[in-house]
Structures are given as structure tokens and as C-alpha cells.
C-alpha positions, 0 to 999 in steps of 0.5 A: 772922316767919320760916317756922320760927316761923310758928305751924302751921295748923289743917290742918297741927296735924290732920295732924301728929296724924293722922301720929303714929298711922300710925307703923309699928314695927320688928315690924309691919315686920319682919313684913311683910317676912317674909310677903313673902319667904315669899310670893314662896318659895310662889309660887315652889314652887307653881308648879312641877310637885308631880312633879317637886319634891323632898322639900325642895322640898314641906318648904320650901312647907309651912314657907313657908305657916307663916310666911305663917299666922303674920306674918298672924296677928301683923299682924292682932293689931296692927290692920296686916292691911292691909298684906299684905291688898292684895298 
């Protein structure tokens, strides 16, 4: 019998299953993306000095936290919390 047609293993058959329900769809990915590059752009304006940010600067913080409030949402609602929540 050759390796392509050698039946699977009972581990190998409970782990082929177990894979097919960690499969991440493009949303919780894209979500995760989005809160990171958010993160990154909020702890790149918080740790300047609030005297000498400029209007924009302060507008971007906030929008930054906005979209951090909301990926977390969205991924806490699939069950994915997880994937940020270590970070």
C-alpha cells in the first residue's frame, strides 16, 4: 500500500476533525488585522506628550480607540476574543 492510500489513523481522523473547526474566516482575520494596526497607531499617539499633539493627532487617538472598541466587539461576538486578547 502506498502512503496515499494507507487509511488514516484514529489520531490522525480526531485531528483532521478537531483542524476543521479552527479554520479562521477572512472577517475574524481582517478584523484582527485592523485592531492591530489600530493598536500600533494608539500606542504611537499616547505616548507622545498630549502638549504637544495637534488637533488631528488627539482626533486620530480617539478614532483609533474606536476601531480597537469595535474589532474587539465583532471578535468577542464569533467566539475569536482570543486572538487579540494575548497581545
Amino acid at each position: 500500500m502506498s502512503a496515499a492510500t494507507e487509511p488514516l489513523s484514529a489520531a490522525d481522523r480526531a485531528a483532521r476533525a478537531a483542524a476543521s473547526y479552527v479554520r479562521v474566516t477572512p472577517d475574524v482575520e481582517r478584523a484582527v488585522v485592523r485592531y492591530e494596526i489600530a493598536k500600533a497607531a494608539f500606542d504611537r499617539l499616547s505616548a507622545m506628550d498630549a502638549r504637544d499633539m495637534s488637533g488631528r493627532q488627539v482626533t486620530l487617538m480617539t478614532e483609533a480607540q474606536g476601531e480597537m472598541a469595535e474589532r474587539r466587539a465583532f471578535l468577542e461576538s464569533v467566539g475569536q476574543l482570543h486572538r487579540i486578547e494575548m497581545q
